[in-house]
Structure formats: structure tokens, C-alpha cells
N, C-alpha and C positions, 0 to 999 in steps of 0.2 A: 718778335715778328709772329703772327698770325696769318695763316694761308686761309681761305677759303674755298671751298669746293661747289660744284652747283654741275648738277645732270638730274636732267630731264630724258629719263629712257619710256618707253610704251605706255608702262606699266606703273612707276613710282617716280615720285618727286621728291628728292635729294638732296640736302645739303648739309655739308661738314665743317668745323672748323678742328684747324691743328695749329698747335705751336710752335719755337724755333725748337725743341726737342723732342719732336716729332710725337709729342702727343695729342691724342685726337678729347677737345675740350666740348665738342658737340656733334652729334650726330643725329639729325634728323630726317625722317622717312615717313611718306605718305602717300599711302598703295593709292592707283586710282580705283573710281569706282565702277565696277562693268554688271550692268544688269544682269541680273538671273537668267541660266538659262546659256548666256552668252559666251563663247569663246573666243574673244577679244575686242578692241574699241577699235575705231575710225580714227586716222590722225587726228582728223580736224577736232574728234573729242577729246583726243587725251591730251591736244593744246591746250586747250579751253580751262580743262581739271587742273591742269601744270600752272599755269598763271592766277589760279586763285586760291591753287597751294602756296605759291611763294609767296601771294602779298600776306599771306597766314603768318609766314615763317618769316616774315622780312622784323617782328617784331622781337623775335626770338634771339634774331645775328646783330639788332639795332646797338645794345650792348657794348658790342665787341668792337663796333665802326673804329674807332680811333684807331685801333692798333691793327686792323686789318694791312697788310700791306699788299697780296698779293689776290689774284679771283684766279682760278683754276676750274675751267668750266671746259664742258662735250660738248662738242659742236657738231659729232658725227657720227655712225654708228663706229665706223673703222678709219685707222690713218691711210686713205688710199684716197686718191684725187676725187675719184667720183660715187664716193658715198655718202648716203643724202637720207634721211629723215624728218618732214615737218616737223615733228615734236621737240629738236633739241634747239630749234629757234624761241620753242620759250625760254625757256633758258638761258639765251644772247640777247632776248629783249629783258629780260631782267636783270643781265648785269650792267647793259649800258644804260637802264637806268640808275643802279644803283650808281656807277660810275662817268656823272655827268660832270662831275668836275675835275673827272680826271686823274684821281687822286688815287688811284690803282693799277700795278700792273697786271693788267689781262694777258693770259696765260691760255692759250685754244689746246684739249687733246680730243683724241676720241673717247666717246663712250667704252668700247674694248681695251685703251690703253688705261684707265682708270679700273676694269677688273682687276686687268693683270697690278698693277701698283699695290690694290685692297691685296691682291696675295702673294704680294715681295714678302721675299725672305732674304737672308744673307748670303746664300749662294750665288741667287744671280746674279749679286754685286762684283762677283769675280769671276764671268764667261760673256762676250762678246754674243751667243747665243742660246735658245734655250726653246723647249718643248713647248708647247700651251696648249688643253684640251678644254676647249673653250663649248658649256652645254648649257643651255640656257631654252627659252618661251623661242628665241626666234633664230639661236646660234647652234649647230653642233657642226664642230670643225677642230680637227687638229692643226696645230699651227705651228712654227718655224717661227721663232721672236729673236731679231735682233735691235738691237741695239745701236740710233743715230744720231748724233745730234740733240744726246737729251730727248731722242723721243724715241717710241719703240714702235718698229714697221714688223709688220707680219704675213707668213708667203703660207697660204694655205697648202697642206702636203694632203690631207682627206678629211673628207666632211661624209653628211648627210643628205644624199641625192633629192630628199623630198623635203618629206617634215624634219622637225629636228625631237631629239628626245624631251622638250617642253611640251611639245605641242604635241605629241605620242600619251602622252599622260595627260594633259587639259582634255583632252577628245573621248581620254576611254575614262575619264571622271566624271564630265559633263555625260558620257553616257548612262554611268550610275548615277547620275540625279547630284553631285557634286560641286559643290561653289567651285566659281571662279576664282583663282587658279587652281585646280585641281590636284596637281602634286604632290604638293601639302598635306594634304589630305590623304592620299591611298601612301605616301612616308608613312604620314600617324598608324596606318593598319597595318602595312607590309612588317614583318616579323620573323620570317624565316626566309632564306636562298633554297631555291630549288633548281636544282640543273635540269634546264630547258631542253636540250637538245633539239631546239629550232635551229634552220639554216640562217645563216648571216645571207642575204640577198645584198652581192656584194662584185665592185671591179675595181680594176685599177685605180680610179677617182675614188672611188667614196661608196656607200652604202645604201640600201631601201629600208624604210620603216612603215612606207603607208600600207603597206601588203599586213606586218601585224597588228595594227589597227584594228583590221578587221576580224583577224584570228581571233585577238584576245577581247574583241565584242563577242564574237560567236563562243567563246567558254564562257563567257560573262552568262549570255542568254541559255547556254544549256547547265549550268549549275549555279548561278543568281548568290555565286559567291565571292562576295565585293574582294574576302583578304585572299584568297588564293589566286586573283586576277591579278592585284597589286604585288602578291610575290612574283607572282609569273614575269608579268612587265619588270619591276625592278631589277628580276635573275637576268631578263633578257639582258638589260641595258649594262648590268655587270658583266657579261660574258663580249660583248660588243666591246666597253671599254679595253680588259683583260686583251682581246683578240687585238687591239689597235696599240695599244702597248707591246705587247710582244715581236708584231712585226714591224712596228717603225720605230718604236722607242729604245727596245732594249733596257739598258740599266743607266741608260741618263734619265734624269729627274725631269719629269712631269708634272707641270702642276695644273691643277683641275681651277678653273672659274667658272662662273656662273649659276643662274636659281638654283638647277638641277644638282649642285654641287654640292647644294646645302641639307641635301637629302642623309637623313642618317643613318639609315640602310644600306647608302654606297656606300660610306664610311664604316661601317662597321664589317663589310662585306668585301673590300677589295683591300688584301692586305699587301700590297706589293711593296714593297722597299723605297721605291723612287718613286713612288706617285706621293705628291705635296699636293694636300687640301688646302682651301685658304681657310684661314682661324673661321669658329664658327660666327654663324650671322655677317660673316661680309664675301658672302660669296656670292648672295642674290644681289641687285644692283643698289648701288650706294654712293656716296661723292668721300666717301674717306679715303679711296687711292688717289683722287683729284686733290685734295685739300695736304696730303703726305708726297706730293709729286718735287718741293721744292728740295725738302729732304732727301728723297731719296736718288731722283735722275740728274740734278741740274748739279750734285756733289760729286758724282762718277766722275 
């Protein structure tokens, strides 16, 4: 058996195949494209980009049709009633045309439940619930993940009152003259941890970021020094996670998803015991936890 995967998130267009032993036999990704200059698209574009990625990639998966048996596609940002996205509609009009004769089972999850799948590991196969620090272009949120139904629902415990840490680093990259997505980019520079000793602007709910935004433009502008702005940001954003682990997580295991995840400065920077990265390159968005979902949730 052959599972297929398909999400359509903001940013990239997605699609995986795995097989009945959970290996991933294709993986394919295709960033959209956002003009210069710019720090992010318009739904209505990055539908546009999504549907003339896949009729690309439809020749790629044509192959494999026979022994496909299952489509495992995002229909949403999150498994909550009313979360909504134009963008993951291309991706439902793509399967239902691949699936005009019916010949597959369509499988709906969120966008979110397909991170967290790309960073299963074996422990969570043996807890009812689990941690999720989910950081990304449009997510930062700690999250409570349980387990329903073959599907995984998530009760936000703190987040990011404004921006989130994607969008704290596209802003202050695009301020240095930095392609879009900008992260990437001040990773490759960032090289050292420095202890910030910046205040967490922070309550009960969750935290502020849009305040160092501007701090860290104003050291940008008074020393025009791209790698020490990028350690600065990245120490912050280690000191933020560290703080949010200590006081909600303790020594249950955490595990990190999302773009920002795939940073290799946090990884080499936050050694904590319980924090579980997902393997590298599937921590920014991908459909391999979609295409690994019959494997892993629907055998619990």
C-alpha cells in the first residue's frame, strides 16, 4: 500500500508518498514565489502558485497511481471547527480531481496535525498526551496534544500575543535587505549565543515580540551589524523557548515543529534533555507526516 500526502500551506507546495512500511518513497517541495522586497503573499496568490505546482508534480506521483490507495491531505490550518485558510482548497481541488473515480480513500487532517506526525517519534505512541511547541512564519504556540480518534486535537496552554518568532525574523531580514524568507538566512550568519538579558514582555496568556522588532532594527541601525543582530534575535528566541519549558513543561518531552524549528542555532543552542527536534528538513512544512499518518495514528 501506498499513502499519499498533499498540503498546500502559505508558503510551499507539498507532496509525499510513503509505503505500507512506513517509508517515505517521495518527497516533494515547492517554496512559493514572493517578490522582492516582500514579507509575504495574498491568499488569492499563493492559490494560484499551489495549483500550477501540483499540475507540475501530478507527473511525478502519475507513476505510482496504481498502487496508491490512500490521499492524506490538509484541509485546515488546525483541527478545530472553525479554522479556515483559502490556500488548503487547492489542495482539495486537486485531490478531487485526481479522485474522480473514486478509487481512493480521502483522509482530511490539519495542516498542524501533519507537523506534528513529520516529528513522531516512539514515545508518543505510548502517552494519551504530549507537549507541542509549535514555531513557525504564522504559528508560535505551546500546545497540550492529545490524542482522538486517530486524530490529534490541540488546546493551546501559551502562545505569541503578536507576531510569532517567523515573522520576528522575516521583518528584521527584510530590514537588512534579505530574501524572502528571511530566517534562513540570518541561521546561515548567526554563530554564537549571547545572553541577552532582554525582558520577556509577558502574561498569563502568552508573550510580546513586536516591541523587539524594533529594538533589534535600532542595533541593526546603530552598528550595521547583520551577525550580531542575528545572534541577538536567535539568543532571544532561545531564552523565550528555555523560559517556556521551564515553567510549563518541566521534564516531559517537548517537541519542537515548524520553519523555525529547522534553525540550526537553536538546535545546537538549547540543550535540554526533553526537547525532541524533528529529524532534520521536516520540520518546515511538508506532506511526509500526511503521507506516514496511516502508519502511525490509524495503528494506535
Amino acid at each position: 500500500m501506498i499513502t499519499l500526502g498533499v498540503d498546500t500551506s502559505n508558503y510551499t507546495t507539498s507532496i509525499a508518498l510513503s509505503n505500507d512500511y512506513n517509508e517515505v518513497i517521495l518527497d516533494l517541495r515547492r517554496p512559493l514565489k514572493v517578490p522582492n522586497g516582500s514579507i509575504g503573499l495574498r491568499q488569492s496568490d499563493a492559490y494560484y502558485q499551489h495549483i500550477q505546482n501540483l499540475s507540475q508534480m501530478l507527473d511525478e506521483i502519475s507513476k505510482y497511481a496504481m498502487d496508491i490507495e490512500k490521499i492524506v491531505i490538509s484541509t485546515q490550518p488546525r483541527n478545530l471547527e472553525n479554522s479556515y485558510m483559502p490556500v488548503f482548497n487547492a489542495g482539495v481541488f486537486f485531490v478531487k480531481a485526481m479522485n474522480f473515480n473514486n478509487q481512493y480513500e480521502i483522509i482530511e487532517l490539519s495542516h498542524q496535525e501533519g507537523h506534528i506526525l513529520s516529528g513522531w517519534c516512539e514515545y508518543f505512541s505510548n502517552v494519551d498526551e504530549f507537549f507541542l511547541l509549535h514555531i513557525s512564519g504564522g504559528t508560535t504556540e505551546l500546545l497540550k496534544v492529545k490524542k482522538t480518534n486517530a486524530r490529534l486535537k490541540s488546546q493551546i496552554v501559551y502562545e505569541s500575543l503578536d507576531i510569532s518568532f517567523g515573522q520576528l525574523l522575516d521583518r528584521i531580514g527584510n530590514y537588512m535587505n534579505l530574501d524572502f524568507p528571511a530566517g534562513m538566512y540570518l541561521d546561515k550568519i548567526a554563530d554564537k549565543y549571547i545572553k541577552t538579558n532582554f525582558k520577556i514582555s509577558a502574561n498569563e496568556k502568552g508573550f510580546n515580540l513586536s516591541g523587539m522588532e524594533n529594538k533589534f532594527k535600532n542595533i541593526y541601525d546603530e552598528t550595521s551589524d547583520s551577525k550580531y543582530v542575528a545572534n541577538l534575535t536567535f539568543s532571544y528566541i532561545v531564552e523565550i523557548i528555555e523560559s517556556i519549558n521551564y515553567r510549563f513543561v518541566k521534564s516531559q518531552p517537548l517537541l519542537i515543529v515548524g520553519g523555525v524549528g529547522e534553525s540550526c542555532f537553536l538546535r545546537d543552542n538549547i540543550a535540554k534533555s526533553n526537547i525532541i527536534f524533528t529529524k532534520k528538513n521536516l520540520s518546515r512544512d511538508n506532506a511526509v507526516g500526511l503521507s506516514q499518518y496511516p502508519f502511525i495514528l490509524e495503528e494506535i
